[in-house]
N, C-alpha and C positions, 0 to 999 in steps of 0.2 A: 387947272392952275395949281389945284391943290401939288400936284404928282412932281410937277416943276419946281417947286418950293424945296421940296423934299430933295428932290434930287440937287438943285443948287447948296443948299444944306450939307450936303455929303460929300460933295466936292469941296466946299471950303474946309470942312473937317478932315477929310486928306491932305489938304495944301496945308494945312496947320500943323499936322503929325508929322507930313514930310520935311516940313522947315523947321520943325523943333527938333528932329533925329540930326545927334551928331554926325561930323562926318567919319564915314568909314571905312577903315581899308578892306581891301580888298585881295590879297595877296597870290600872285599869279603859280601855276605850279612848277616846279625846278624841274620840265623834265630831264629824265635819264639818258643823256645821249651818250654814243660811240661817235668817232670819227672815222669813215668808210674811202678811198680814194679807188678809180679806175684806171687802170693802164693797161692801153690797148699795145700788143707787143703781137700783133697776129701781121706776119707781110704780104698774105697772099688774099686775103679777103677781109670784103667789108661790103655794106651797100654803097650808093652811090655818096653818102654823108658820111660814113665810117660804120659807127657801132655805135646801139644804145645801152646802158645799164640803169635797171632801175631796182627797187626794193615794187613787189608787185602783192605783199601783202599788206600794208599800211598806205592811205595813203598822206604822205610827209614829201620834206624837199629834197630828199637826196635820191639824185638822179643825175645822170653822169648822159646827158646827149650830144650826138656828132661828136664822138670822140673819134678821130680821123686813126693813122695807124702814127707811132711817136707822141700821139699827143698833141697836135701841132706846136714844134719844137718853134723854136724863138730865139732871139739873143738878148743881154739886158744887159747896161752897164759899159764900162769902159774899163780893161779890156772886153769884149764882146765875149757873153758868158751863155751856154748855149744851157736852157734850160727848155723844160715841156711844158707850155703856158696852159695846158688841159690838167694839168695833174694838180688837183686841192683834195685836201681831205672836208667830205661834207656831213651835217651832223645827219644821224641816223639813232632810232630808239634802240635800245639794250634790249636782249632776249632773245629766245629764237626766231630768226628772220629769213626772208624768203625772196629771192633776188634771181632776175633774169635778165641775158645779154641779149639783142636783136641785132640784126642786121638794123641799118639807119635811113631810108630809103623813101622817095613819094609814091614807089606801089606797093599797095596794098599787104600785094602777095608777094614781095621780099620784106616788106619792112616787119610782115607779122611771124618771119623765120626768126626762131629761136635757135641759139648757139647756145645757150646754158641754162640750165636751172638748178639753181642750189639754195643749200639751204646754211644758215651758218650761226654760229651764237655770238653776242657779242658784249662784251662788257663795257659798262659807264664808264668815258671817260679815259678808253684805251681807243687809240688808231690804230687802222689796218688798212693793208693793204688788196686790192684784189688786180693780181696778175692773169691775165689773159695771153700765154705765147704759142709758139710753135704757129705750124701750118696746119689748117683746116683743111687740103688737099690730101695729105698726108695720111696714112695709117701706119709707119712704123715709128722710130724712135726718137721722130723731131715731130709727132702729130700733135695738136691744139689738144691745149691743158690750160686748167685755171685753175692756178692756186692762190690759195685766202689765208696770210699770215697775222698777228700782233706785232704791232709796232710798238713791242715793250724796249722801248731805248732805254737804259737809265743814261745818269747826268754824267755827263762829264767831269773830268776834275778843274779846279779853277785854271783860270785860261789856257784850258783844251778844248779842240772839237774835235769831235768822232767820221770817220770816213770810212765808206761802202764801196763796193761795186757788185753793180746785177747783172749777170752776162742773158742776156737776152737771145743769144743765136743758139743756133744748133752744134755748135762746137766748141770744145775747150780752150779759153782763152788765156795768156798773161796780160794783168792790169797794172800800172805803174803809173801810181802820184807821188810826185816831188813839189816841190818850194817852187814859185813861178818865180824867178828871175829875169832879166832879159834876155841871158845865155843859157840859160839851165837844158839841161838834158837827163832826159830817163836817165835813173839808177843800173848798174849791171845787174843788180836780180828785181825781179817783180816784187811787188808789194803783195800781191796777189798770185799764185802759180800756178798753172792748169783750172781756172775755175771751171766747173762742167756746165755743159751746157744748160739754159734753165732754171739755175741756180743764182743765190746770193751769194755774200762773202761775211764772214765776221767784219766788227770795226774795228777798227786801227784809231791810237787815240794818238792825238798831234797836236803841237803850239797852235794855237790861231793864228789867220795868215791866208797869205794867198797860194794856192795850188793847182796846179796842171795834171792832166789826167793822159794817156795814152794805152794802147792797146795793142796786143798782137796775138796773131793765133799760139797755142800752145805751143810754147819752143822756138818762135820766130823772131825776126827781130824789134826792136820794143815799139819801133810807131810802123808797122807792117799793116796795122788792120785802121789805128786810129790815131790821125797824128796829133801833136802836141794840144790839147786843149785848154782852156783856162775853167778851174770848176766856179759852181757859184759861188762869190764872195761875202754874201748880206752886207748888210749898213749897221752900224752901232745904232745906239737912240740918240737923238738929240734934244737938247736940253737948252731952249731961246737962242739958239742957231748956234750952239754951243758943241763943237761934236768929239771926244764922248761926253757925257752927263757928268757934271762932277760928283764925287761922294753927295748922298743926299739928294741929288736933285732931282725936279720931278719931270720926265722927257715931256717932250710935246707929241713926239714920232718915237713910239717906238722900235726896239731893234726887228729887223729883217734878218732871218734864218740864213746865215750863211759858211763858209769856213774862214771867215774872218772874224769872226763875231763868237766867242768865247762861250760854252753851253751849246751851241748847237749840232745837229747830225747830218751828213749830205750824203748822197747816195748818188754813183754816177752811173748809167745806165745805160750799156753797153746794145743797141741795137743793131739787128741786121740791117740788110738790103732790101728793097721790097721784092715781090717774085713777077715775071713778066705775068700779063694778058690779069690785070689784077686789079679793082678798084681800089685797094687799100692805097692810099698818100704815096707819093713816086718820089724812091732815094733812091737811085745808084749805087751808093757806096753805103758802107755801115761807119754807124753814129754815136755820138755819145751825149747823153743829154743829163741833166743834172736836176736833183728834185731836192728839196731838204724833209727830214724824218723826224725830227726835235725841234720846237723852236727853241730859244734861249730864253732864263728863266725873263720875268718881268722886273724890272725893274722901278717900278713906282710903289707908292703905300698900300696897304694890304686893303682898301677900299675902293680900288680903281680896278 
């Protein structure tokens, strides 16, 4: 009896000490992320789901699965705006990091086939990209390669957005973005001129607005490879159904990254064809798909 006293005793002197201790915070850690995105640009292979990418020394949420070949590309909006609904940048820790590609597959022994292993460093708070192209078949000068860039965009100037193109084939292409009108037609020179193959392009800074993309192989004619396209256009923010937000106001929706939307960066993204007798995603013809690279600043109080 005695030992039960005792022990009742110690228990209410806990519930006592616990209800008199203010409350406390607790303060969660900030950590240090990067932002990581995967693009699968290989047309000759994949498992039967695509390709996996994951970070395989941590383990965290950025992992990039079934990403098919394009990304599986999509349309949004009105006009129909062909973007890669696979491609988000996902947060990953800063430092040096350790990340491999699979095959994407329900055997075993395709899905445990490695295509990559790298190693890469990454800084807080900067995006990057990781490109996967060329052919996996291949050993000469269109063979699978994966390059890992920064997606150090700086800002725009005020109501500009910045504009890309990534040639994704094996060959050097001319890219031309103009003004989407209803009659508009390619410019007599490229925006772009022989991009080689594999390759990005610098950005070209532009009014905000809507814009059309086309393609053609180097020196060809300008919608030979990719006809007239509409790039993504984002949404401004809206402010109690209000669209755009007047001075001061606080959105309800933020803006959506696009080349209508003032600060932002777009990237349009020149894809092959897929190659016969091939699991990778079945195109026909070469594509153009569209991702943005900058969102536009935020527009609410420095507390949101």
């Amino acid at each position: 009896m005695r030992r039960i006293v005792q022990l009742s005793l110690l228990a209410l002197a806990v519930g006592a000490s616990a209800c008199s201790t203010p409350d406390l915070v607790h303060p969660t850690e900030n950590l240090p992320y990067a932002g990581v995105r995967f693009i699968n640009a290989v047309p000759d292979s994949a498992g039967s789901f695509g390709l996996d990418f994951r970070f395989v020394d941590l383990l965290e949420s950025n992992a990039h699965f079934r990403i098919s070949f394009r990304n599986s590309p999509g349309t949004v909006g009105t006009p129909a705006q062909n973007v890669s609904t696979a491609i988000q940048y996902k947060g990953a820790r800063d430092g040096s990091r350790n990340f491999r590609i699979f095959l994407d597959d329900t055997l075993q022994s395709v899905a445990s086939t490695v295509l990559v292993d790298q190693t890469v460093s990454l800084t807080k708070l900067h995006n990057y990209t990781a490109m996967l192209w060329g052919n996996a078949r291949s050993s000469g000068t269109d063979k699978m390669k994966l390059d890992f860039w920064d997606e150090d965009v700086t800002a725009p100037a005020t109501g500009k957005v910045k504009l890309r193109a990534i040639n994704a084939t094996a060959n050097a292409i001319d890219v031309y973005t103009f003004v989407a009108t209803p009659f508009a037609t390619p410019p007599a020179t490229p925006t772009w001129a022989a991009v080689p193959a594999f390759s990005r392009t610098t950005y070209v800074e532009v009014d905000a607005g809507a814009y059309n993309y086309s393609a053609a192989n180097a020196g060809g004619a300008a919608t030979s490879l990719i006809a007239t396209t509409p790039a993504l256009i984002g949404a401004l923010p809206t402010c109690s159904g209000v669209i755009p937000c007047p001075p001061g106001g606080q959105p309800d929706i933020e803006a959506a990254p696009g080349t209508g939307v003032p600060g932002s960066a777009v990237s349009g993204i020149v894809f092959p064809a897929n190659s016969n007798n091939s699991k990778a995603a079945q195109f026909s013809t070469a594509g153009v798909v569209f991702v943005w690279d900058k969102r536009p600043p935020r527009t609410c109080d420095p507390l949101c």
